[in-house]
N, CA, C, O and CB atoms as a CASP TS submission, in Angstrom:
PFRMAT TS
TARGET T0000
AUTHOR 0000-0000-0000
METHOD Language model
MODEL 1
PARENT N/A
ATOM      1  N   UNK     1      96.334 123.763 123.439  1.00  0.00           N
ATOM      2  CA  UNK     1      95.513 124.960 123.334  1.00  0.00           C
ATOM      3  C   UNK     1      94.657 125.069 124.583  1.00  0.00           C
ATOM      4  O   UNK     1      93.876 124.214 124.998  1.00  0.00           O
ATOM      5  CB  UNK     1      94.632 124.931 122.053  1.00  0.00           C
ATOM      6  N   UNK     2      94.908 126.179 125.083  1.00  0.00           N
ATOM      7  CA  UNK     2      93.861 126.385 126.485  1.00  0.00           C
ATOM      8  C   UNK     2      92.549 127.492 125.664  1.00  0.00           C
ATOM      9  O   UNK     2      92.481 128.246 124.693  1.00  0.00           O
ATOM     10  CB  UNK     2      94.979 127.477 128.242  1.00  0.00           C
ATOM     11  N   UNK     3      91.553 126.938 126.901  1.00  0.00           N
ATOM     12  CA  UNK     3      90.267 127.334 126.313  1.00  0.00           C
ATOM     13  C   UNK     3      89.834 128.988 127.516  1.00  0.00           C
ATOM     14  O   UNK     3      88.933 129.826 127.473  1.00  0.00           O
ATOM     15  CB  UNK     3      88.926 125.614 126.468  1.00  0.00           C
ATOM     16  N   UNK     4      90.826 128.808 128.288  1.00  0.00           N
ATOM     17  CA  UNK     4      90.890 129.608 129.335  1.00  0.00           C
ATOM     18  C   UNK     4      92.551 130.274 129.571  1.00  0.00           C
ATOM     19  O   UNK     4      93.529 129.527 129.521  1.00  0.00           O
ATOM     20  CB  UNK     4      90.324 128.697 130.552  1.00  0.00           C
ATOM     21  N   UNK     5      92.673 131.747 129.825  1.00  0.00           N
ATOM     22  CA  UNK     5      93.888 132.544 130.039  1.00  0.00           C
ATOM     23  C   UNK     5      93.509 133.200 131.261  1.00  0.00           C
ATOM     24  O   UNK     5      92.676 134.106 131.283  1.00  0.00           O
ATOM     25  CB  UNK     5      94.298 133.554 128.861  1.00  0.00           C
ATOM     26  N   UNK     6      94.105 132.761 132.278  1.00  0.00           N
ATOM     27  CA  UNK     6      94.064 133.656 133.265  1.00  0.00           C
ATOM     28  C   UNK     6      94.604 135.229 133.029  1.00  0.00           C
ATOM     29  O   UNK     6      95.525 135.560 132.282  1.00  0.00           O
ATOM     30  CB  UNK     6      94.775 133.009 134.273  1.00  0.00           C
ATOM     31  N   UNK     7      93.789 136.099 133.862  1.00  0.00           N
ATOM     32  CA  UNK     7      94.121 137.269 133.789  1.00  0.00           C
ATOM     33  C   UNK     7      95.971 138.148 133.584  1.00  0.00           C
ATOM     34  O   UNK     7      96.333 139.247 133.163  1.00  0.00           O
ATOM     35  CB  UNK     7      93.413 137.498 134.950  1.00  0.00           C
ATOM     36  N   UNK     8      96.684 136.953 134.136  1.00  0.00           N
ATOM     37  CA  UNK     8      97.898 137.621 134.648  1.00  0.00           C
ATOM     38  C   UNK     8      99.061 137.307 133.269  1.00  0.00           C
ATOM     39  O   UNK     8     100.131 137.881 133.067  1.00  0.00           O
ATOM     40  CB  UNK     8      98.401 136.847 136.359  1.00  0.00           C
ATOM     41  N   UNK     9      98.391 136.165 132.428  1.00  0.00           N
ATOM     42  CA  UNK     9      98.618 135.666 130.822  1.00  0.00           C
ATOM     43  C   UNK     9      98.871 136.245 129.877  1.00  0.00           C
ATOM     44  O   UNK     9      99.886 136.311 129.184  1.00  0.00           O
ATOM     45  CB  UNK     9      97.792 135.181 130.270  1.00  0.00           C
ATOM     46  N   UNK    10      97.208 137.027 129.794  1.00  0.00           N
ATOM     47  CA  UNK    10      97.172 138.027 128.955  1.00  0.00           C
ATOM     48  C   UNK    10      97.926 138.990 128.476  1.00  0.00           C
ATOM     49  O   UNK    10      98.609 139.768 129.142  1.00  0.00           O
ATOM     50  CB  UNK    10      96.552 138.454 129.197  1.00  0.00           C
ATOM     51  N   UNK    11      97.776 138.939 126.935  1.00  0.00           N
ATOM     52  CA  UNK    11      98.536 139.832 126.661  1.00  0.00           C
ATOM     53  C   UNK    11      97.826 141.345 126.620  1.00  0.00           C
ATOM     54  O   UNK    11      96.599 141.350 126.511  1.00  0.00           O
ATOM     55  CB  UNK    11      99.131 139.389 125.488  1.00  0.00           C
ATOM     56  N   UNK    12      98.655 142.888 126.715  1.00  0.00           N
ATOM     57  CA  UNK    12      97.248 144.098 126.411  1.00  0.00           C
ATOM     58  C   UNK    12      96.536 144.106 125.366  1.00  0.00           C
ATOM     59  O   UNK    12      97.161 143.529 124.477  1.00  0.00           O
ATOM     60  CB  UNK    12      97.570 145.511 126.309  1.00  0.00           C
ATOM     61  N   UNK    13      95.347 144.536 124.940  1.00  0.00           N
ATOM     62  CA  UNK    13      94.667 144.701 123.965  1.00  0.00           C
ATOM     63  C   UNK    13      95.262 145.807 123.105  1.00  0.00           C
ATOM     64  O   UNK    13      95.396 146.915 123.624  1.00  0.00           O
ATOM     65  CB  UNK    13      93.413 144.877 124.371  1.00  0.00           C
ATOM     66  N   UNK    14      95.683 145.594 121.674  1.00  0.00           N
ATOM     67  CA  UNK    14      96.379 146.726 121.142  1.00  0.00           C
ATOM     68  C   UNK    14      95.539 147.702 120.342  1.00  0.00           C
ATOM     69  O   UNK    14      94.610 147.407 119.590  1.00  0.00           O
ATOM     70  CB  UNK    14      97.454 146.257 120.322  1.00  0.00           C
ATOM     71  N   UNK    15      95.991 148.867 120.611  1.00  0.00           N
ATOM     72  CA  UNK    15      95.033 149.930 120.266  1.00  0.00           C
ATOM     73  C   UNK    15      94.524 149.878 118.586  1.00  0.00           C
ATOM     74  O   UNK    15      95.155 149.415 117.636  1.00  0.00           O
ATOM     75  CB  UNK    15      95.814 151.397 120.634  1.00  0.00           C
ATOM     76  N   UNK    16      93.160 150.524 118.590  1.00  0.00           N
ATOM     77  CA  UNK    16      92.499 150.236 117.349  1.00  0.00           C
ATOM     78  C   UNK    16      93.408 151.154 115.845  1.00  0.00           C
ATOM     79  O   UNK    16      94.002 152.232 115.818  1.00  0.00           O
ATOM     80  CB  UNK    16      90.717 150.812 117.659  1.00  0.00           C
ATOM     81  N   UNK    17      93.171 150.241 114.891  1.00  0.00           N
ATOM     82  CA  UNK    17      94.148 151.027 113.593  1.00  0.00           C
ATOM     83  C   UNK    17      92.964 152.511 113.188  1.00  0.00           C
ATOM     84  O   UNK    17      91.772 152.667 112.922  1.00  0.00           O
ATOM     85  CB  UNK    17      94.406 149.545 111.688  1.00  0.00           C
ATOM     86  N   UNK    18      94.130 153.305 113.347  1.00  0.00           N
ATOM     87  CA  UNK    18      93.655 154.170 112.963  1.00  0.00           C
ATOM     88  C   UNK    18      92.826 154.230 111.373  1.00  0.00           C
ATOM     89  O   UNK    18      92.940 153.103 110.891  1.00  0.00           O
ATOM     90  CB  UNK    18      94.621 154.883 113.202  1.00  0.00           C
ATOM     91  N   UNK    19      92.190 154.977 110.592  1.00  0.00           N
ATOM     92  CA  UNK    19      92.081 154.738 109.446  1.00  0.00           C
ATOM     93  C   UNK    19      90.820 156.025 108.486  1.00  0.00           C
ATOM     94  O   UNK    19      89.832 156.649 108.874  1.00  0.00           O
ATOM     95  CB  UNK    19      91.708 153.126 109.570  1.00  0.00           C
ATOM     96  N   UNK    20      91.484 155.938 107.243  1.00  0.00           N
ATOM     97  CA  UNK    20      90.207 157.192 106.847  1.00  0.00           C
ATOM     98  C   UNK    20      89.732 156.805 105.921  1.00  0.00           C
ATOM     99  O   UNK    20      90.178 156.782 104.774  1.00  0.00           O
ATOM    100  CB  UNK    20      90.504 158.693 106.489  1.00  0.00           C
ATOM    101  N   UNK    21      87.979 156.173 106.654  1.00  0.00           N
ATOM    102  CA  UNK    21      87.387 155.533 105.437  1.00  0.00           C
ATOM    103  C   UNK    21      86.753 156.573 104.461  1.00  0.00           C
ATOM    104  O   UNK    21      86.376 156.259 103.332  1.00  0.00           O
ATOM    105  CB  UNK    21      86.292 154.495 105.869  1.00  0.00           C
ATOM    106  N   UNK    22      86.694 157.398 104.799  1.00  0.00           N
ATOM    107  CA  UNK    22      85.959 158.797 103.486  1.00  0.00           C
ATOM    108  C   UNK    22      86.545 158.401 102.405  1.00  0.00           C
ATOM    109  O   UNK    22      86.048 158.418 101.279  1.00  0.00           O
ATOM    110  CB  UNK    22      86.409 160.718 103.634  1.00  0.00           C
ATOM    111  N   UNK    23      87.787 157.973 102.750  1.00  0.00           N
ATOM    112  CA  UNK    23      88.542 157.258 100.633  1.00  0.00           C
ATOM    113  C   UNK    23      88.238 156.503 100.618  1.00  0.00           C
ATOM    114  O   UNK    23      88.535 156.111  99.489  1.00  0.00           O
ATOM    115  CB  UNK    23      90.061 156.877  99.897  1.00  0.00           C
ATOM    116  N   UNK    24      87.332 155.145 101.472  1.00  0.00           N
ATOM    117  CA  UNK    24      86.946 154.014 100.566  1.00  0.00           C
ATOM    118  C   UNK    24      85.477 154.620 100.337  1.00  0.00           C
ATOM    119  O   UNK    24      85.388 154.470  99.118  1.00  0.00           O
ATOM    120  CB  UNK    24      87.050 152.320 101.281  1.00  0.00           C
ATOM    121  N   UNK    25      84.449 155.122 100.679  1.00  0.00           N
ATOM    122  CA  UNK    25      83.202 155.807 100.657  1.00  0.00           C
ATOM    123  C   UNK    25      83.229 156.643  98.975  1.00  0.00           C
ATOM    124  O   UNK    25      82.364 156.634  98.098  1.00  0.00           O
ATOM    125  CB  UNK    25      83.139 156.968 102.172  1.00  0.00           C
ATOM    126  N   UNK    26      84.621 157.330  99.007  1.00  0.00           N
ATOM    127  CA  UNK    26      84.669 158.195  98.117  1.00  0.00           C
ATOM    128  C   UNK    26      84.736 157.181  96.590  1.00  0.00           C
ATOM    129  O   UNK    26      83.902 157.107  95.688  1.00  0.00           O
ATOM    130  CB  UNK    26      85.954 159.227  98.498  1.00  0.00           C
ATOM    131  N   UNK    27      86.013 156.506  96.737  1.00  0.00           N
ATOM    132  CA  UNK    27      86.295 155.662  95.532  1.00  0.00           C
ATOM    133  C   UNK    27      84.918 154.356  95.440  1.00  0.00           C
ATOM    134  O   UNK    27      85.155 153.605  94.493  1.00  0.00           O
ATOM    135  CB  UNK    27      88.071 154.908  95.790  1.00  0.00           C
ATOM    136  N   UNK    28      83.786 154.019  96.092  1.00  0.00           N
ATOM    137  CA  UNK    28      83.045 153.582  95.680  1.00  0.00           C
ATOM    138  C   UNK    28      82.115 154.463  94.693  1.00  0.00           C
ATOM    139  O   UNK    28      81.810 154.208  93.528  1.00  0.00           O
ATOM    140  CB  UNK    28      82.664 153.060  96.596  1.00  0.00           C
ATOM    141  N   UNK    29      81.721 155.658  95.553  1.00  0.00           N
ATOM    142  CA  UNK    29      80.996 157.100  94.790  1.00  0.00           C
ATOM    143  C   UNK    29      81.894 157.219  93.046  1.00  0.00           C
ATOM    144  O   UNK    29      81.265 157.648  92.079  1.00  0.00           O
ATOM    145  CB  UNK    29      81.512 158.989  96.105  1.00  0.00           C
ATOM    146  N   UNK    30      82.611 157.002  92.984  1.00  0.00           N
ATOM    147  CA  UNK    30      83.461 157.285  92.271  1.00  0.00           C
ATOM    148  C   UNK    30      82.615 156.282  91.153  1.00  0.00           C
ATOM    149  O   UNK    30      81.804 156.616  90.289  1.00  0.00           O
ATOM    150  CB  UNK    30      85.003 157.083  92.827  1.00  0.00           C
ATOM    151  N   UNK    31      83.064 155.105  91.470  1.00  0.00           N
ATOM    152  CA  UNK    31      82.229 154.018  90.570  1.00  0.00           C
ATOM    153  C   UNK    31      80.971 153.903  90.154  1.00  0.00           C
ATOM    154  O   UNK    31      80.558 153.366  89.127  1.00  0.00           O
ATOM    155  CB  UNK    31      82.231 153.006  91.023  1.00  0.00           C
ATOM    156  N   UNK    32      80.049 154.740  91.491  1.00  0.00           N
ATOM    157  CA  UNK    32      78.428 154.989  90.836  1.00  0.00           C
ATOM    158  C   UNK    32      78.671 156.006  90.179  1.00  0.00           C
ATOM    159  O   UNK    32      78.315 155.857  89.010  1.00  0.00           O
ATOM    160  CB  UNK    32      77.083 155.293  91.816  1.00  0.00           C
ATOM    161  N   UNK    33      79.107 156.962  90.381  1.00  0.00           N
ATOM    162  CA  UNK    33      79.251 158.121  89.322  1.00  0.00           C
ATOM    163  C   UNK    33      79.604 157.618  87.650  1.00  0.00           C
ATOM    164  O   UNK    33      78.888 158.010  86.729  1.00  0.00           O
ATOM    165  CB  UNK    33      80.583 159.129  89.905  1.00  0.00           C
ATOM    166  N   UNK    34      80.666 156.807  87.444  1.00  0.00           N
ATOM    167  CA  UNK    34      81.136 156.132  86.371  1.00  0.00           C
ATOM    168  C   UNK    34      79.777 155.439  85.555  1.00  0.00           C
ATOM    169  O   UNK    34      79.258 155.765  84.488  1.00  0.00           O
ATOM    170  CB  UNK    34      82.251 155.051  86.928  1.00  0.00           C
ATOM    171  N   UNK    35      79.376 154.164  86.685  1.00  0.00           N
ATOM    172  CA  UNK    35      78.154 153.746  85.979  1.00  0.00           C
ATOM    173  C   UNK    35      76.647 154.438  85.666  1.00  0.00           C
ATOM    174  O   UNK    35      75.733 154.006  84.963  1.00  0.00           O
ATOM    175  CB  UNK    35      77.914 152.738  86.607  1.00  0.00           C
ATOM    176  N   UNK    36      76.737 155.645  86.436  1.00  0.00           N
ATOM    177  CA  UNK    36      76.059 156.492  86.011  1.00  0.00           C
ATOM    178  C   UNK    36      76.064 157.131  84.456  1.00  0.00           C
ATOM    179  O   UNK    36      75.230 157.018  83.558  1.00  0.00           O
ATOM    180  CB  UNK    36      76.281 157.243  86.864  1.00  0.00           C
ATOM    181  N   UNK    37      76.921 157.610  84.490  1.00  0.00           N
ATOM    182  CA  UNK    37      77.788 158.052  83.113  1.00  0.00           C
ATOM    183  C   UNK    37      77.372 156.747  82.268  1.00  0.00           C
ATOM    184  O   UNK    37      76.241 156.773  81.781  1.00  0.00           O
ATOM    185  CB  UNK    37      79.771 158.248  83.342  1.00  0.00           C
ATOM    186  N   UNK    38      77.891 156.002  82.120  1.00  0.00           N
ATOM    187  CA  UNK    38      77.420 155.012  81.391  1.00  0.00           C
ATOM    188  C   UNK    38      75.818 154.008  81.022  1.00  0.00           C
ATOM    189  O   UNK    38      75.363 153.230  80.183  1.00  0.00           O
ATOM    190  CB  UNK    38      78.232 154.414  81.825  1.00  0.00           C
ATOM    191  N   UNK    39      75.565 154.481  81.905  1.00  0.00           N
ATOM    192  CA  UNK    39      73.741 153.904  81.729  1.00  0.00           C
ATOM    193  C   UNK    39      73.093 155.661  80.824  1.00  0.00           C
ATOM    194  O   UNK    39      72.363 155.559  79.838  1.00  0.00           O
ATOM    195  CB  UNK    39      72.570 153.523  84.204  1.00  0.00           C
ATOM    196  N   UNK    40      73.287 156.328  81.075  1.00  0.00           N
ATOM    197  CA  UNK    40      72.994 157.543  80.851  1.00  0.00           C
ATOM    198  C   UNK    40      73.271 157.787  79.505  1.00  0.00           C
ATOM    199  O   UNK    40      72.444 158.479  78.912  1.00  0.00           O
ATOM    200  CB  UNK    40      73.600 158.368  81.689  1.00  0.00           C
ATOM    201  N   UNK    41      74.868 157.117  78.477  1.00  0.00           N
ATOM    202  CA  UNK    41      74.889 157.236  77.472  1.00  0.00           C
ATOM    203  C   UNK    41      74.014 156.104  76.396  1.00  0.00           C
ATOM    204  O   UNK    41      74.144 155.934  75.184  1.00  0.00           O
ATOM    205  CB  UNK    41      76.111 157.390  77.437  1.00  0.00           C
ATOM    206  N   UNK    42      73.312 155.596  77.156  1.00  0.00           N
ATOM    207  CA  UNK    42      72.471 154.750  76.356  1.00  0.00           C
ATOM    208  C   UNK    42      71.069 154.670  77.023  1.00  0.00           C
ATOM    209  O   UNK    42      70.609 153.533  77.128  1.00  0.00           O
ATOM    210  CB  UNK    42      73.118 153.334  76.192  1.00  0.00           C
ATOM    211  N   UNK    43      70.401 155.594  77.439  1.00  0.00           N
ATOM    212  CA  UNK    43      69.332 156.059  78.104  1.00  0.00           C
ATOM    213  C   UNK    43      68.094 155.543  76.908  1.00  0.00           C
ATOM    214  O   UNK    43      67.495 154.468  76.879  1.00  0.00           O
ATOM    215  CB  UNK    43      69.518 157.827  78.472  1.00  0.00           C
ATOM    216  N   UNK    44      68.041 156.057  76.500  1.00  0.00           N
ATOM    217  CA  UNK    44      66.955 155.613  74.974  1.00  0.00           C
ATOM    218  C   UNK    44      66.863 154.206  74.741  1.00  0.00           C
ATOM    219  O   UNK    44      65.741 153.711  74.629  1.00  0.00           O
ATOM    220  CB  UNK    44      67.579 156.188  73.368  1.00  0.00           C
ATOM    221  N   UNK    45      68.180 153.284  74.626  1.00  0.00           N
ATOM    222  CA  UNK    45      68.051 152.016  74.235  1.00  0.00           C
ATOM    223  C   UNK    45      67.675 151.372  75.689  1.00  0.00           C
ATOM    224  O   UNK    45      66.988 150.352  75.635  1.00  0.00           O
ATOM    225  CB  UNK    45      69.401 151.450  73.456  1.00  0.00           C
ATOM    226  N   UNK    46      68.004 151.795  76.832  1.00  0.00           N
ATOM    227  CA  UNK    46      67.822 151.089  78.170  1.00  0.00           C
ATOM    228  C   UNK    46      66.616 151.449  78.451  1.00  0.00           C
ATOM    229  O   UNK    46      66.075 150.375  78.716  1.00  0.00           O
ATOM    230  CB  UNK    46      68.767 151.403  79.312  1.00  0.00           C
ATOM    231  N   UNK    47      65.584 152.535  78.604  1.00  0.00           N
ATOM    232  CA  UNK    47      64.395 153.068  78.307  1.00  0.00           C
ATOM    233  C   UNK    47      63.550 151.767  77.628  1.00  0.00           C
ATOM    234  O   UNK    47      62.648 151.193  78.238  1.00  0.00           O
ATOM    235  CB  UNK    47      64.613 154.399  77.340  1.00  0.00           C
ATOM    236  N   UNK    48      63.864 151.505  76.661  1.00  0.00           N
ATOM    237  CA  UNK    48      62.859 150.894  75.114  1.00  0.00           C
ATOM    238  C   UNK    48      62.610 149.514  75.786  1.00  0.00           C
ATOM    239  O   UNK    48      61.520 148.949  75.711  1.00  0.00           O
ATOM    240  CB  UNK    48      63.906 150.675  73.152  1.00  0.00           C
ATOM    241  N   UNK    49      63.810 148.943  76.527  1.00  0.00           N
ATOM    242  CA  UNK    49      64.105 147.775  76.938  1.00  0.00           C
ATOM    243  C   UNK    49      63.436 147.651  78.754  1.00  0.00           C
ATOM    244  O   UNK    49      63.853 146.872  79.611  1.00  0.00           O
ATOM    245  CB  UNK    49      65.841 147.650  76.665  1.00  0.00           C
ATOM    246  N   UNK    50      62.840 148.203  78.837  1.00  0.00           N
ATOM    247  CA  UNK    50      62.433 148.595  80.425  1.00  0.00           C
ATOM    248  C   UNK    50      63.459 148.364  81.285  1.00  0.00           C
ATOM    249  O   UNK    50      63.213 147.561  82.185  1.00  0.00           O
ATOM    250  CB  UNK    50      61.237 147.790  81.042  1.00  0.00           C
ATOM    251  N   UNK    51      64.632 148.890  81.250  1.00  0.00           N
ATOM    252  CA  UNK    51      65.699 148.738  82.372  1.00  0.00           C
ATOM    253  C   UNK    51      66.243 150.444  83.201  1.00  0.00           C
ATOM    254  O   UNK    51      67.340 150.920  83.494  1.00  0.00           O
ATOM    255  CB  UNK    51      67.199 147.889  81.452  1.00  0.00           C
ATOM    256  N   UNK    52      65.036 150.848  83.310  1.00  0.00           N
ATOM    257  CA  UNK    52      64.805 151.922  84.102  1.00  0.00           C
ATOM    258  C   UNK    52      65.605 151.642  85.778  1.00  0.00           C
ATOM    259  O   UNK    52      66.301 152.381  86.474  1.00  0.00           O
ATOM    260  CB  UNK    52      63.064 152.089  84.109  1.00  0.00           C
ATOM    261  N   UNK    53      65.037 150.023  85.994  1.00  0.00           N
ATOM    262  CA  UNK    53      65.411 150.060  87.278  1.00  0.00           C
ATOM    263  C   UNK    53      67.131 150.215  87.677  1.00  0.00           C
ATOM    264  O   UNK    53      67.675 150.446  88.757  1.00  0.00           O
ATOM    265  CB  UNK    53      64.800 148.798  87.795  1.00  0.00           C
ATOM    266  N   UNK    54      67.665 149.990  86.376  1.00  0.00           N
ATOM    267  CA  UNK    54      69.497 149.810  86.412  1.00  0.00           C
ATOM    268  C   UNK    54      69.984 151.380  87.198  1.00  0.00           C
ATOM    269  O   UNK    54      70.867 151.569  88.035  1.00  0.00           O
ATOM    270  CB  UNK    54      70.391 149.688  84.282  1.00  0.00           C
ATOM    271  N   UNK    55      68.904 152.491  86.471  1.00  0.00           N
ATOM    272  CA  UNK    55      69.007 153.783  86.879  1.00  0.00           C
ATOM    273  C   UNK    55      68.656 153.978  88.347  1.00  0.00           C
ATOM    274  O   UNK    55      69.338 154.861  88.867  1.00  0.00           O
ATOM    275  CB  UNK    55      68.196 154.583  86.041  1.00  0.00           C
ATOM    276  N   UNK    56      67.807 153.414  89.126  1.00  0.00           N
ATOM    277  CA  UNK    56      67.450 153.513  89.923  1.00  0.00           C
ATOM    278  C   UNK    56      68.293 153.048  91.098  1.00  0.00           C
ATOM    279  O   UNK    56      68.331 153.519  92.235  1.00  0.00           O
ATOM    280  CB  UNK    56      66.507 153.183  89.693  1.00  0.00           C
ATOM    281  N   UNK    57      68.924 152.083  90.611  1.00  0.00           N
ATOM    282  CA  UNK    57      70.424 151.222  91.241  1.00  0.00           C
ATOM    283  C   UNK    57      71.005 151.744  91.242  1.00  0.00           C
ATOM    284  O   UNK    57      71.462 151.488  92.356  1.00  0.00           O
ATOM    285  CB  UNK    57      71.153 150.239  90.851  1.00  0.00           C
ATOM    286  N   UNK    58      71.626 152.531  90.859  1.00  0.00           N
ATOM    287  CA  UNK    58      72.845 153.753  90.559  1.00  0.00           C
ATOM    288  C   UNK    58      72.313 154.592  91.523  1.00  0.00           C
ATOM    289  O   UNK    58      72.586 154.387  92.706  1.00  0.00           O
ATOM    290  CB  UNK    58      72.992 154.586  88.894  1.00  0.00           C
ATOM    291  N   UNK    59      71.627 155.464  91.206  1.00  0.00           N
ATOM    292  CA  UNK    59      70.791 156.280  92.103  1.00  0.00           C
ATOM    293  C   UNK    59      70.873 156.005  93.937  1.00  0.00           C
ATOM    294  O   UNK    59      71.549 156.687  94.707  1.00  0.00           O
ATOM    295  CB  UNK    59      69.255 155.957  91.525  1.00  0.00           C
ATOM    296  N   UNK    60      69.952 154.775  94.336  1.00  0.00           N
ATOM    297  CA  UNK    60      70.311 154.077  95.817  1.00  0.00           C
ATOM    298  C   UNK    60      71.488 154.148  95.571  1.00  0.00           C
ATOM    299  O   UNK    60      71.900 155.202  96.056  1.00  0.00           O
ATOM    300  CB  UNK    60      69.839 152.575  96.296  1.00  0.00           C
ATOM    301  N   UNK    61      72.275 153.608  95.082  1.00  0.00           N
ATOM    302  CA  UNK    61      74.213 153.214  95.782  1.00  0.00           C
ATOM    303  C   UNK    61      74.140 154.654  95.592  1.00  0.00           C
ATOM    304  O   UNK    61      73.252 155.004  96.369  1.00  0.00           O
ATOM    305  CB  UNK    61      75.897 152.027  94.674  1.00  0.00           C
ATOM    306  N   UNK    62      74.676 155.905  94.859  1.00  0.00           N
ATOM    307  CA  UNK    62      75.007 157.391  95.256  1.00  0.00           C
ATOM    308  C   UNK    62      74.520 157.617  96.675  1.00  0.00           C
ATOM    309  O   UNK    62      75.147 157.953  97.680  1.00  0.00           O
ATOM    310  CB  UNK    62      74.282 158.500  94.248  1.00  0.00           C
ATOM    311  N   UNK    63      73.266 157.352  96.496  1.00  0.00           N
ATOM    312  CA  UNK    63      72.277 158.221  98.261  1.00  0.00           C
ATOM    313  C   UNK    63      73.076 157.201  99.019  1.00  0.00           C
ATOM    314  O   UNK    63      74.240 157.475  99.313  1.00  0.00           O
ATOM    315  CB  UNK    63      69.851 158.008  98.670  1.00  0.00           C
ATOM    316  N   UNK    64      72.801 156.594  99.199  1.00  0.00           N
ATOM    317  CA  UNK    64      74.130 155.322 100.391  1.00  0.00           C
ATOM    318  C   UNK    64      75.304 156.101 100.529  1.00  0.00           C
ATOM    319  O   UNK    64      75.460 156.564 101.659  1.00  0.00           O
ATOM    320  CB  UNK    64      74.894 153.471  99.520  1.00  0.00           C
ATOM    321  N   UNK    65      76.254 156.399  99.611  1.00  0.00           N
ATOM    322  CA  UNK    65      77.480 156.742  99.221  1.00  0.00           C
ATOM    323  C   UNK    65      77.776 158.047 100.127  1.00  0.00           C
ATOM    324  O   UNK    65      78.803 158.245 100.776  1.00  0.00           O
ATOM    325  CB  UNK    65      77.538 156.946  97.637  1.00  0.00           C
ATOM    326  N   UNK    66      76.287 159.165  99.994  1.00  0.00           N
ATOM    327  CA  UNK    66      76.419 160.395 100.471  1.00  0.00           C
ATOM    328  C   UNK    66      75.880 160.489 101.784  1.00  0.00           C
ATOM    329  O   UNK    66      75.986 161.527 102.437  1.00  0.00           O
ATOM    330  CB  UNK    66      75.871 161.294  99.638  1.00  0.00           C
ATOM    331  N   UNK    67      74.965 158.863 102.471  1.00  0.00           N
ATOM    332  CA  UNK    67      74.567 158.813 103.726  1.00  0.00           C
ATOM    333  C   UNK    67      76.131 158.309 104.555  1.00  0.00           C
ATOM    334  O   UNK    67      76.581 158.987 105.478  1.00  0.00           O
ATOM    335  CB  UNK    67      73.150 157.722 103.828  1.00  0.00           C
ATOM    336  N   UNK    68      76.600 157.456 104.219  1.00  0.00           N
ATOM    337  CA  UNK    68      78.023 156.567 104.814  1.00  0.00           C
ATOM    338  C   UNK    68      79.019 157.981 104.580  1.00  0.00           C
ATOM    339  O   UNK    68      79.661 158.130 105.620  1.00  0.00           O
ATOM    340  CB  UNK    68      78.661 154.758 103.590  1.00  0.00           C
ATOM    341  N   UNK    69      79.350 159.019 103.617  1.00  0.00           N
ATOM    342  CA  UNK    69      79.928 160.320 103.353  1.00  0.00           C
ATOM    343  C   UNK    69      79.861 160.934 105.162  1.00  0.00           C
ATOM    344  O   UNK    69      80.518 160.998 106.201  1.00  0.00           O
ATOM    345  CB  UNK    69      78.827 161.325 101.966  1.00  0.00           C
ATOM    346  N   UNK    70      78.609 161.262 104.571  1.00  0.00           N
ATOM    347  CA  UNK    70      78.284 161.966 106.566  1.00  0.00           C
ATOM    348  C   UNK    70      78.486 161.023 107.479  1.00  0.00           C
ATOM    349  O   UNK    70      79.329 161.387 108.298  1.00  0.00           O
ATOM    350  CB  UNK    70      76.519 162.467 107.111  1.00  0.00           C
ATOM    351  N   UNK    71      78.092 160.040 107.662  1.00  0.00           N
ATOM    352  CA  UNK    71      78.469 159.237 108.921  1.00  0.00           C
ATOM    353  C   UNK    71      80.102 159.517 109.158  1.00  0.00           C
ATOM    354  O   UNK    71      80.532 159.683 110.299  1.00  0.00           O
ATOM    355  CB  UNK    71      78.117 157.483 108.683  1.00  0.00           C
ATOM    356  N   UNK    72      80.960 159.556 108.008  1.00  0.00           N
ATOM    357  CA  UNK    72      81.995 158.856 108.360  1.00  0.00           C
ATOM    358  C   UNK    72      82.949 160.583 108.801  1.00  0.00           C
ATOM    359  O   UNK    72      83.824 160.772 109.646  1.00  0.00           O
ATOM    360  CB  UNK    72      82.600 157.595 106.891  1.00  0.00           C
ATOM    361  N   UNK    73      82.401 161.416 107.973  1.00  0.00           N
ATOM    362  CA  UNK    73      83.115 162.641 108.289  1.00  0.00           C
ATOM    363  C   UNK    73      82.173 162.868 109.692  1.00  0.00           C
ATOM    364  O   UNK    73      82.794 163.748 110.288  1.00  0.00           O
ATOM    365  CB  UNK    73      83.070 163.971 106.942  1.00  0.00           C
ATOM    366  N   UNK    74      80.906 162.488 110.569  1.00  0.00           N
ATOM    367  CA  UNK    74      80.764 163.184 111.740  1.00  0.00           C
ATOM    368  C   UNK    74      81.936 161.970 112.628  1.00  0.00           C
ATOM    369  O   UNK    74      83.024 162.507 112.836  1.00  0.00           O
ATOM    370  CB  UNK    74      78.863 163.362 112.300  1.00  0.00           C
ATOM    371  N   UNK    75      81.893 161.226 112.888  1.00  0.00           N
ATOM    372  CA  UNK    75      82.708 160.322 113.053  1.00  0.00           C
ATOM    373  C   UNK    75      83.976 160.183 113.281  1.00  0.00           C
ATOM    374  O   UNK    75      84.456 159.513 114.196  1.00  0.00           O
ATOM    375  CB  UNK    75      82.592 159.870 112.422  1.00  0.00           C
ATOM    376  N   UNK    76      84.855 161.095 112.084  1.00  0.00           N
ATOM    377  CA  UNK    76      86.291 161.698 112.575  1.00  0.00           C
ATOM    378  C   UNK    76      86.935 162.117 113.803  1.00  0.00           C
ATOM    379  O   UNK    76      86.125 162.923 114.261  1.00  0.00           O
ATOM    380  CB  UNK    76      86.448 162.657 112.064  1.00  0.00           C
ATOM    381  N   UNK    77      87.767 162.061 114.491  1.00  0.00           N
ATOM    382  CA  UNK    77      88.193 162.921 115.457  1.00  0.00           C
ATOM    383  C   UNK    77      89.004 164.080 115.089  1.00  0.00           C
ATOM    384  O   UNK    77      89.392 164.863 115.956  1.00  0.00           O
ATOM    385  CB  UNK    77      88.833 162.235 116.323  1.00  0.00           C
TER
END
């Protein structure tokens, strides 16, 4: 194993994979939306129990979801 490649060695650097992360952005959104839905059908019993903050978790990951949304659509070519 050499710790050094001379220039003339090298192989080219191969071009970057293309890729469209808006579907992994989206299918996470997808999942806060879900657990949304689901904290929501038991709002009263999660309420009584002070787990307000579970809502609030849901909430941050969406706003994330719809900040990384825009990044990734200005980002496109």
């Amino acid at each position: 194993m050499r710790l050094w490649v001379r220039a003339e060695d090298r192989r080219p650097t191969p071009e970057p994979v293309r890729t469209d992360d808006r579907k992994a952005v989206l299918s996470g959104m997808v999942v806060w939306i879900l657990a949304l839905g689901g904290l929501l059908l038991f709002l009263p019993a999660l309420l009584a129990a002070h787990g307000a903050w579970w809502l609030w978790t849901v909430l941050v990951g969406l706003g994330i979801g719809v900040v990384l949304l825009i990044v990734t659509h200005l980002r496109q070519p």
